[in-house]
N, C-alpha and C positions, 0 to 999 in steps of 0.2 A: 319508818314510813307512816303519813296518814293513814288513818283508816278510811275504810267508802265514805261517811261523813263527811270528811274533812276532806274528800278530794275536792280539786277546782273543776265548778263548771263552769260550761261557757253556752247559753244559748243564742241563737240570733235567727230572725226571719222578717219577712215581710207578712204585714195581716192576709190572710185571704179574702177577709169582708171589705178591709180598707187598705186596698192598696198604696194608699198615702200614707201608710206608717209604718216604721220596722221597728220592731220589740226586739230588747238584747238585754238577757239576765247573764251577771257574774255572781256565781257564788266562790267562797274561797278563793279571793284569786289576786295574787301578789302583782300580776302584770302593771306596767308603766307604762304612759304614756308621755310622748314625746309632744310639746304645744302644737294643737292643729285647730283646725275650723271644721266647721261643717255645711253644705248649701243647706240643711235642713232646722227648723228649731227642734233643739235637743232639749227634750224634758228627763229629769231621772229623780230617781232617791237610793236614799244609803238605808240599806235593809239591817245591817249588822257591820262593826268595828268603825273603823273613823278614815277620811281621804284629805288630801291638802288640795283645796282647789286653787288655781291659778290662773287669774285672769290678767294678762299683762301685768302690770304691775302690782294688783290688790291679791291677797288670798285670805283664805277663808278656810277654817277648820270646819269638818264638815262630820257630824256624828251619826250615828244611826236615828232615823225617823227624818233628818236633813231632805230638803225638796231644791233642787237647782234649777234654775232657767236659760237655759243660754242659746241668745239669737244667732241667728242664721251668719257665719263671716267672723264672727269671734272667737278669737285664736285663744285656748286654754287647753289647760291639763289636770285630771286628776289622779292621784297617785296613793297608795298604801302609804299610812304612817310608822316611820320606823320598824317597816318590812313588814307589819301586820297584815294578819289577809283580811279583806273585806269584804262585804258581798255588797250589790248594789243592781238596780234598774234602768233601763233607758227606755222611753218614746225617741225616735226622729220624725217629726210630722216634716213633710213638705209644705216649705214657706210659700208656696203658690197658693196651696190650699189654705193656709192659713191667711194671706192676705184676701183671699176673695171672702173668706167668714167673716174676718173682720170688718168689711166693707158694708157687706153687709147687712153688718148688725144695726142696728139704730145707736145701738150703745155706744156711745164712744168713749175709752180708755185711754188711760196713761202707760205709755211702754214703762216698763218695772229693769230696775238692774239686774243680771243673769245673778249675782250674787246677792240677791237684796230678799228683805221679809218676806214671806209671802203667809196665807192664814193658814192656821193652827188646821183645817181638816182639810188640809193639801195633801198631804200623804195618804191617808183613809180615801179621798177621792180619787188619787193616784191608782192605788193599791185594786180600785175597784174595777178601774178602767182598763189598769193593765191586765187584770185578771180573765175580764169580757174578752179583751184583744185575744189572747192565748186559746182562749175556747171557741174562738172565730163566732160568736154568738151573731142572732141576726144582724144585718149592715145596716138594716137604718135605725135601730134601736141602737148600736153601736157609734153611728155617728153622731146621734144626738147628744149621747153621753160624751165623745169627746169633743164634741160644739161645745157644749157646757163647761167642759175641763178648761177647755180653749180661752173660752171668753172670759171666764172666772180668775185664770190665771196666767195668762201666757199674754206680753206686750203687744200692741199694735205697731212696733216696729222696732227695729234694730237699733244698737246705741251708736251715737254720731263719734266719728275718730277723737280721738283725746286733742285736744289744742296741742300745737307744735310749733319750736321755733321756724320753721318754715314755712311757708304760704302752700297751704293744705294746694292750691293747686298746680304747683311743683312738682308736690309728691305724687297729686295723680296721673301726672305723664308719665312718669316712671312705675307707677301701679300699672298705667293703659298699656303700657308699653311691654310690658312683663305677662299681661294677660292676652294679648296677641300676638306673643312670640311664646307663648309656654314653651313650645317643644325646643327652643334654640335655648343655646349656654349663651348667653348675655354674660355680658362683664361687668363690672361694679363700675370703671370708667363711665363706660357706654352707657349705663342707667342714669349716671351722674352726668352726663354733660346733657342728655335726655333733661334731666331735672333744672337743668343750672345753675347746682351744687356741687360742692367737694364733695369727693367720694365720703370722706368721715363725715361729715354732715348731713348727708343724704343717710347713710346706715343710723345713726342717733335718732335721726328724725322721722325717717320711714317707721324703724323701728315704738318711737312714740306715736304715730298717729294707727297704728296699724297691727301694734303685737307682735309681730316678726320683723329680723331684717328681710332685706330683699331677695338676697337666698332664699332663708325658710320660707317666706312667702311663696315663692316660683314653686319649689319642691311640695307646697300645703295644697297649691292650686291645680297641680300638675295631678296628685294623689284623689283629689274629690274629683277630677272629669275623672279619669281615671274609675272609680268608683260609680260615676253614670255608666260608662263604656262598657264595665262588667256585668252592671245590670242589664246592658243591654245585649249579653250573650258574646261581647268578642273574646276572641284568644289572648290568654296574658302574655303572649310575647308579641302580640300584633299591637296591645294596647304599651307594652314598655316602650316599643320602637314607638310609634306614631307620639308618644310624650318627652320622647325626646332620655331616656336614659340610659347608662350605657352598656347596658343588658338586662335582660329576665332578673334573676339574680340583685340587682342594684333596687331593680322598683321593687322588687319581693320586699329587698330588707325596710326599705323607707318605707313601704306600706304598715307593715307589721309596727313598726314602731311609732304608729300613727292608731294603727287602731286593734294592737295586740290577735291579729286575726292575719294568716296568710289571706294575697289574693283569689288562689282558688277557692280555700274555704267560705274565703266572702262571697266568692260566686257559686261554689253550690249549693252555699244556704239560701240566698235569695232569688236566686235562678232554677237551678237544678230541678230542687227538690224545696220549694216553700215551707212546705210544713216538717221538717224533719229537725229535730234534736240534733243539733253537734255539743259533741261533749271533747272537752281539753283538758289533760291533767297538767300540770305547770312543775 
C-alpha cells in the first residue's frame, strides 16, 4: 500500500470571494478521463509526473511545470501516462465573466490555442493565484489578480470548429437539434435526415467539426446542465430523470467518467459545504 504521501487527493470548491471560479487539486491520482467539454474556461498546470492531453485530434505531452488553456465547448481529455500518477491544478472561471473582462478591456488580444505556448512565468503567476483563491484572500484584491491572469493569458474567444467535409451548417441543425431535445434518445437516422446527410457522414463530420460524435455530444451536454442543476441544489435523481437517462445509476457512471468525481460529491463540495476538503484515495 501507499504511504499517506503517496495517497491520492482530490480537492474541489468554489471560491468564497469569487464565486465565478472553482479550484480543483489532484495529487497522486491515476483517475481518467473520458473526452468532455466544459461551459467554463478551464485553466490548469501539471505540478508533478506527465499527462497526454487531447484535443480532438492534436495532443500534446504535457510535463510538470506545463500550463494548459482550454476554451469554453472544447471537448478534451487528460490522462496519467502509462499509469503514472500525476498531480495537477485547475481554475474553471465562467466564460460570462470572462467575456465581459474582455470586453472590457481596451486591450484587445488574440485568442491562443488551448494547446499552444503560453510565457515562461504562467505557472509562477498560476501557482500565485491559485494560492490567493484557496486562502479566499480579499475579493477585490483577488479579482484584480485574476483580471490580470485573465487578460495576460487566457483568449478572447473560443476556437472556431475545425473545417469539414460538410457545410458547417448542416451540422448545426443536428448540433440545434440535439441541444433542444437533450433529454430525448434521438437517433442517428433522425439527426441525419435533420442534417441532410447519411448517417456515416453526418458521424465523420460532426465528429470533425466538433470533437465528438453525436452521441458523446448529447451525453457531454446532457452532463454539464447537469452540473449547473446541481449547483443549483436539485436532487440527483430529479436531475437523471429531467436529462433524460435511464436511471440514477446510468448518470452516476457517465458523470464520473467525465469528471472522476461522483455527482453527490460534486454537489457537496460546491453546494453543501463550500469550503470543505474532499479527500479520495484511488
Amino acid at each position: 500500500m501507499m504511504g499517506m504521501a503517496q495517497q491520492a487527493l482530490q480537492f474541489f470548491r468554489r471560491s468564497k470571494s469569487l464565486p465565478q471560479v472553482e479550484l480543483r487539486r489532484a495529487q497522486h491520482s491515476l483517475a481518467c478521463y473520458h473526452p468532455h467539454s466544459h461551459d467554463e474556461w478551464s485553466v490548469g498546470v501539471v505540478d508533478a509526473g506527465a499527462a497526454l492531453c487531447c484535443l480532438g485530434s492534436q495532443q500534446q505531452l504535457l510535463m510538470a511545470g506545463a500550463v494548459v488553456v482550454i476554451p469554453p465547448g472544447i471537448p478534451h481529455s487528460c490522462n496519467p501516462v502509462a499509469e503514472l500518477a500525476w498531480s495537477y491544478r485547475m481554475l474553471f472561471v465562467e466564460a460570462g465573466w470572462v467575456a465581459r473582462l474582455l470586453a472590457q478591456s481596451a486591450t484587445k488580444r488574440v485568442g491562443i490555442a488551448p494547446s499552444g505556448p503560453v510565457t515562461a512565468d504562467a505557472y509562477a503567476q498560476f501557482d500565485l493565484l491559485f494560492s490567493a483563491l484557496e486562502r479566499d484572500e480579499d475579493a477585490s484584491e483577488l479579482a484584480a489578480q485574476l483580471s490580470e491572469f485573465v487578460l495576460r493569458h487566457v483568449g478572447t474567444q473560443a476556437l472556431e470548429p475545425a473545417q469539414s467535409p460538410a457545410p458547417l451548417r448542416a451540422l448545426h441543425r443536428a448540433r440545434d437539434l440535439i441541444l433542444k431535445q437533450l433529454e430525448d434518445k434521438l437517433s442517428l437516422h433522425g439527426l441525419a435526415q435533420a442534417a441532410g446527410l447519411s448517417p456515416f457522414h453526418l458521424i465523420r463530420s460532426f465528429k470533425q467539426a466538433y470533437g465528438l460524435t453525436p452521441h458523446a455530444f448529447q451525453l457531454d451536454q446532457r452532463i454539464n446542465r447537469a452540473k449547473r442543476l446541481l449547483k443549483q441544489g436539485q436532487g440527483i435523481a430529479s436531475v437523471a430523470q429531467q436529462l433524460g437517462f435511464a436511471d440514477q445509476s446510468h448518470f452516476q457512471r457517465h458523470f464520473k467518467l467525465r469528471h472522476a468525481v461522483t455527482p453527490l460529491r460534486y454537489q457537496d463540495a460546491l453546494v453543501a459545504a463550500p469550503g470543505r476538503v474532499t479527500r479520495r484515495n484511488k
